[in-house]
Chimera marker file (.cmm) of the C-alpha trace (Angstrom):
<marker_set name="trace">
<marker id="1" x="95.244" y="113.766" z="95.402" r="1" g="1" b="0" radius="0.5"/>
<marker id="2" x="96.112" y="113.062" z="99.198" r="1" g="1" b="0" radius="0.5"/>
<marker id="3" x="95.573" y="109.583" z="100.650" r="1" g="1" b="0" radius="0.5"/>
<marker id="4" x="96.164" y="108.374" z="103.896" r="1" g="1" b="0" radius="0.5"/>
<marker id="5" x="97.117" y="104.608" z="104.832" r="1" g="1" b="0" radius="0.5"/>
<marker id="6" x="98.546" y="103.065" z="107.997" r="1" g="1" b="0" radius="0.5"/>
<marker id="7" x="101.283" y="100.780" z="107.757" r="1" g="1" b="0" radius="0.5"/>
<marker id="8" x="103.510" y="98.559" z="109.354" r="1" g="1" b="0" radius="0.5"/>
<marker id="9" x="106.676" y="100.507" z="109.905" r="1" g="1" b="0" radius="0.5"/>
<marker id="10" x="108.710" y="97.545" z="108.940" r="1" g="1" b="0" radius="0.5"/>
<marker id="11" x="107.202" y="98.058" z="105.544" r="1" g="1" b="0" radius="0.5"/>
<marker id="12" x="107.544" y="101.813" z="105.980" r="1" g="1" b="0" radius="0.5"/>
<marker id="13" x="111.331" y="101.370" z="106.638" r="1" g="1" b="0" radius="0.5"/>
<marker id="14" x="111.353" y="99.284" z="103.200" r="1" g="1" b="0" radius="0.5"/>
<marker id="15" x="109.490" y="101.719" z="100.875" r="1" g="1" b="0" radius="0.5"/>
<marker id="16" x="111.765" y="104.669" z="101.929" r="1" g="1" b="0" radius="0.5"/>
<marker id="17" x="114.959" y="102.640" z="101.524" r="1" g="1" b="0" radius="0.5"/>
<marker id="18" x="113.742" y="101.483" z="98.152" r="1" g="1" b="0" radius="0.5"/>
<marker id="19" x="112.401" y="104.950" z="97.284" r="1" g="1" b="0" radius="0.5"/>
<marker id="20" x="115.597" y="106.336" z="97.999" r="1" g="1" b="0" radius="0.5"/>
<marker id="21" x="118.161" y="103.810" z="96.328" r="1" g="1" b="0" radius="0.5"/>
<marker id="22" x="115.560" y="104.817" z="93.062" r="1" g="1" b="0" radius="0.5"/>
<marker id="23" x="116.129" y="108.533" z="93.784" r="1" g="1" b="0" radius="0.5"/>
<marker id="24" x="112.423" y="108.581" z="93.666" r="1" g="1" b="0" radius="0.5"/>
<marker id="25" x="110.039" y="110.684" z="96.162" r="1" g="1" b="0" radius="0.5"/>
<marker id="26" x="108.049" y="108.005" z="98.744" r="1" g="1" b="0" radius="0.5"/>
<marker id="27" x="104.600" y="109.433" z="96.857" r="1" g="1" b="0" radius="0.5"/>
<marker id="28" x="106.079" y="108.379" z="93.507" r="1" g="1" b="0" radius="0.5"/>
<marker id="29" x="107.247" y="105.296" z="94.665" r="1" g="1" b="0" radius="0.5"/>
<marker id="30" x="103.970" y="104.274" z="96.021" r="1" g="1" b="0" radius="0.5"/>
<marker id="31" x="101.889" y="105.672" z="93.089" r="1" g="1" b="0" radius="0.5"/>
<marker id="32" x="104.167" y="103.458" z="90.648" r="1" g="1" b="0" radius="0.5"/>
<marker id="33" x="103.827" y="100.703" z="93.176" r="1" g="1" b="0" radius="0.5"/>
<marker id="34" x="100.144" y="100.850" z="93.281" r="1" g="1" b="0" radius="0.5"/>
<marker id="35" x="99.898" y="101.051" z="89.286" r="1" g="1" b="0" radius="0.5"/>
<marker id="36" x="101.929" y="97.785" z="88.673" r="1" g="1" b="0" radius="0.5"/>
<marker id="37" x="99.728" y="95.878" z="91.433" r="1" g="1" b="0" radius="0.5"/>
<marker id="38" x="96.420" y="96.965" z="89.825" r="1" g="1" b="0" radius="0.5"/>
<marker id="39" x="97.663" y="96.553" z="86.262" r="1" g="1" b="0" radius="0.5"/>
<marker id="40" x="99.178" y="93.036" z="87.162" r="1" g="1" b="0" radius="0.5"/>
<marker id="41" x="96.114" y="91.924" z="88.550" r="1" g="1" b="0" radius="0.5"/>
<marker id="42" x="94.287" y="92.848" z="85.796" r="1" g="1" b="0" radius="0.5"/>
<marker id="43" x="97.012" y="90.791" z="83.827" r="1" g="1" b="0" radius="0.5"/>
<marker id="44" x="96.987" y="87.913" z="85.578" r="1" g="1" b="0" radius="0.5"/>
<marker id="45" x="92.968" y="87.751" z="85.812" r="1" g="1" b="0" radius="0.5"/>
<marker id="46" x="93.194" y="87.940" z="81.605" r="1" g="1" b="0" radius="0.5"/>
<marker id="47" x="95.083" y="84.848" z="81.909" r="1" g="1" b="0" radius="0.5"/>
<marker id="48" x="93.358" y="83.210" z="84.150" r="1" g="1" b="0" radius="0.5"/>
<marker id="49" x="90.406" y="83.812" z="81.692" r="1" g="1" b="0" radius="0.5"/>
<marker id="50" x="92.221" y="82.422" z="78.746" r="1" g="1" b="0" radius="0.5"/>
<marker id="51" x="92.657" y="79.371" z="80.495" r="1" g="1" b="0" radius="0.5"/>
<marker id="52" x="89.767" y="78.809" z="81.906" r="1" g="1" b="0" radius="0.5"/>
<marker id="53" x="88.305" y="79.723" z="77.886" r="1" g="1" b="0" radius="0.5"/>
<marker id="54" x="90.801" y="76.903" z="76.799" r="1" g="1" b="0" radius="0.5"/>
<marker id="55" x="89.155" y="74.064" z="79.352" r="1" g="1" b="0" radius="0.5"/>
<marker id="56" x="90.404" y="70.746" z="78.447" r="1" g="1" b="0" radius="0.5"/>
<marker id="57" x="91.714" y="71.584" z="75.110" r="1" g="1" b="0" radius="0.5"/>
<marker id="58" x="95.474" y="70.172" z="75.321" r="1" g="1" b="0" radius="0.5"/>
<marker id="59" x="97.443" y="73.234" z="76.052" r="1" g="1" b="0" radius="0.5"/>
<marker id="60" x="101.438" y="73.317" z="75.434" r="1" g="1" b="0" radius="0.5"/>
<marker id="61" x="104.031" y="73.909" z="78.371" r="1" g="1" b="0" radius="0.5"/>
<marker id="62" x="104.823" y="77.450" z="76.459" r="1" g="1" b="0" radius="0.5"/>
<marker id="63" x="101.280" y="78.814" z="76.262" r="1" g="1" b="0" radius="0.5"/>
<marker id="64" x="101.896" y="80.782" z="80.049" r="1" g="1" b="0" radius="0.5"/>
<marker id="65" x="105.137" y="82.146" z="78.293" r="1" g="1" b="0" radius="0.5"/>
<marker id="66" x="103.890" y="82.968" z="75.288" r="1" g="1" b="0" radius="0.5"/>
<marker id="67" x="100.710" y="84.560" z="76.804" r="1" g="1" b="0" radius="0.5"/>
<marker id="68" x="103.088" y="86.729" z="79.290" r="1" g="1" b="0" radius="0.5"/>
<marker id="69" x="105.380" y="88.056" z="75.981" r="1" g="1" b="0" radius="0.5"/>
<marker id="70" x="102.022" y="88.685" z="74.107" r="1" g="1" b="0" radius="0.5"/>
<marker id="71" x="100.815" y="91.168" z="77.100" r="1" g="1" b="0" radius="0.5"/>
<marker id="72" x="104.194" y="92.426" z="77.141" r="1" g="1" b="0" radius="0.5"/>
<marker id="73" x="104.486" y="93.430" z="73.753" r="1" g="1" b="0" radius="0.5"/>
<marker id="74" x="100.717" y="95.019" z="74.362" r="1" g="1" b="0" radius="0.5"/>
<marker id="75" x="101.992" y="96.888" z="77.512" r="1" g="1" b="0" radius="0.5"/>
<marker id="76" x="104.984" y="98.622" z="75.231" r="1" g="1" b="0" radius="0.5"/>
<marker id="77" x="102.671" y="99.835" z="72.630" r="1" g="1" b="0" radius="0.5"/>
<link id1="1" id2="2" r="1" g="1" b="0" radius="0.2"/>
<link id1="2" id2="3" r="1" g="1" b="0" radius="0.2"/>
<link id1="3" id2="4" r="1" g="1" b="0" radius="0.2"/>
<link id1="4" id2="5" r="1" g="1" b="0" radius="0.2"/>
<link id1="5" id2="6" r="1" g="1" b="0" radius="0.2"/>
<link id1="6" id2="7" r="1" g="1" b="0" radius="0.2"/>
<link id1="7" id2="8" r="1" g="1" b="0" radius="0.2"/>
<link id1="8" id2="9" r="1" g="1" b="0" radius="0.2"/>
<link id1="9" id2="10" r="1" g="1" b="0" radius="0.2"/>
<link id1="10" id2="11" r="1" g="1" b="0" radius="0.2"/>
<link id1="11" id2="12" r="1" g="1" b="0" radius="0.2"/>
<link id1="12" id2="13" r="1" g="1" b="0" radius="0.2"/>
<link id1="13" id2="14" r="1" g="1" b="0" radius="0.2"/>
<link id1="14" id2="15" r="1" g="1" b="0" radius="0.2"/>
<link id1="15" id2="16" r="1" g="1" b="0" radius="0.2"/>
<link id1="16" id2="17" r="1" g="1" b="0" radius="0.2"/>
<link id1="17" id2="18" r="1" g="1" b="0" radius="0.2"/>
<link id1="18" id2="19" r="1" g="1" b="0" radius="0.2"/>
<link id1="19" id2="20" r="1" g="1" b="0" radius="0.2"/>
<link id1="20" id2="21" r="1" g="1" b="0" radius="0.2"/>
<link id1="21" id2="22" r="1" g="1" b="0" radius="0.2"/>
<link id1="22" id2="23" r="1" g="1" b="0" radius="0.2"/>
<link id1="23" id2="24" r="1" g="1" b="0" radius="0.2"/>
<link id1="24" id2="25" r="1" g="1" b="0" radius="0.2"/>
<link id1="25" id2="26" r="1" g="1" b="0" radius="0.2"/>
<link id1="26" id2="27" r="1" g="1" b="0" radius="0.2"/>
<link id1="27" id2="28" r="1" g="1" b="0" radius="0.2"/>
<link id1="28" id2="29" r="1" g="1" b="0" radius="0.2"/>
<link id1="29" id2="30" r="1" g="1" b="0" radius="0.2"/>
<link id1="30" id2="31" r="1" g="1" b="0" radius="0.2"/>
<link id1="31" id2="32" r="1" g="1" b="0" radius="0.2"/>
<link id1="32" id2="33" r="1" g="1" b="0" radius="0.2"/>
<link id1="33" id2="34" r="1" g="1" b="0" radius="0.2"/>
<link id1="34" id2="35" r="1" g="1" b="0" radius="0.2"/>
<link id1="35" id2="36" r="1" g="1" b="0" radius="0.2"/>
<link id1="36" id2="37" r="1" g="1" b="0" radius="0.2"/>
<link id1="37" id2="38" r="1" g="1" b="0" radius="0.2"/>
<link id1="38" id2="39" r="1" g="1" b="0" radius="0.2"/>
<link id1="39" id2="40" r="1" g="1" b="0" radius="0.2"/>
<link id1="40" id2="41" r="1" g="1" b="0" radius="0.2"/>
<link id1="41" id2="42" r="1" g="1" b="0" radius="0.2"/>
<link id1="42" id2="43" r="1" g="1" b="0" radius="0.2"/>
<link id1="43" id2="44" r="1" g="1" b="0" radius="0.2"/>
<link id1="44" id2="45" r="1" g="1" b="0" radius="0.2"/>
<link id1="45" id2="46" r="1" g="1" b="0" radius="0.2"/>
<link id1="46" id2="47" r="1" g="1" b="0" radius="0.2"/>
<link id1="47" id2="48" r="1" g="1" b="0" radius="0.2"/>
<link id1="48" id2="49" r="1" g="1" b="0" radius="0.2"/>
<link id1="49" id2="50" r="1" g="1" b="0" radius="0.2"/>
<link id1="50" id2="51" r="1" g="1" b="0" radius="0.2"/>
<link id1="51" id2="52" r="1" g="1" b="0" radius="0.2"/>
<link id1="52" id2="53" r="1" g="1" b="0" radius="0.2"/>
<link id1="53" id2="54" r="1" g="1" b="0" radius="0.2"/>
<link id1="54" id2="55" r="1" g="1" b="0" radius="0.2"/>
<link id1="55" id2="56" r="1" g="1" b="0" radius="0.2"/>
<link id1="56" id2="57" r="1" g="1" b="0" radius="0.2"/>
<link id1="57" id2="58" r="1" g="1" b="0" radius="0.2"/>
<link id1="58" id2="59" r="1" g="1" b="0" radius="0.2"/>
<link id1="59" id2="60" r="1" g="1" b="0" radius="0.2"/>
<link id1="60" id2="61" r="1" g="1" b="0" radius="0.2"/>
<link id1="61" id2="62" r="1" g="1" b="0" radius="0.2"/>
<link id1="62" id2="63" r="1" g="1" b="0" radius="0.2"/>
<link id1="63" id2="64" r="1" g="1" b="0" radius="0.2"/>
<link id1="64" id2="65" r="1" g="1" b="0" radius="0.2"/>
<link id1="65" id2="66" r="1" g="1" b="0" radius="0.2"/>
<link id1="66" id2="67" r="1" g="1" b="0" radius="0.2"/>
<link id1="67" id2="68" r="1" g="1" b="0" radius="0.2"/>
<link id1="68" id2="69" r="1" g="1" b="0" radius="0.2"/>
<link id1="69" id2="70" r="1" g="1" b="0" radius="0.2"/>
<link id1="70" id2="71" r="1" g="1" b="0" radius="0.2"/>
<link id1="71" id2="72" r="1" g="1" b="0" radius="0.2"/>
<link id1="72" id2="73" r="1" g="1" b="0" radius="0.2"/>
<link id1="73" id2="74" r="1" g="1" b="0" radius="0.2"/>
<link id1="74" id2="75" r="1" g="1" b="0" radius="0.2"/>
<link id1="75" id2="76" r="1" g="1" b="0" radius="0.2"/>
<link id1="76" id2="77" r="1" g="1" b="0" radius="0.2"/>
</marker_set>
């Protein structure tokens, strides 16, 4: 699928650097770029819900570690 965006060329400049240290194509690079934003918001929205489930309950210094390693572990299987 084709998809045209306008961006800074700064950021252009960036993406095609990165792309290339990668030895990936720019359209790969973006694709994988725009696949880790979406699924990382999704992530970080799942937390947010957890926490805001938990309310006052007393929650440890570890649960936002252990809650990152749990949806790592999911995103390996």
């Amino acid at each position: 699928m084709r998809v045209t965006v306008h961006i800074p060329e700064r950021v252009n400049n960036e993406i095609k650097r990165t792309a290339e240290k990668e030895r990936k194509s720019v359209s790969s690079f973006i694709a994988e770029a725009v696949q880790y934003y979406i699924r990382e918001k999704k992530r970080r929205k799942i937390g947010l819900k957890v926490l805001d489930l938990a309310g006052k309950v007393r929650i440890s210094g570890d649960a936002l570690r252990h809650l990152e390693e749990g949806r790592d572990e999911h995103d390996r299987s």
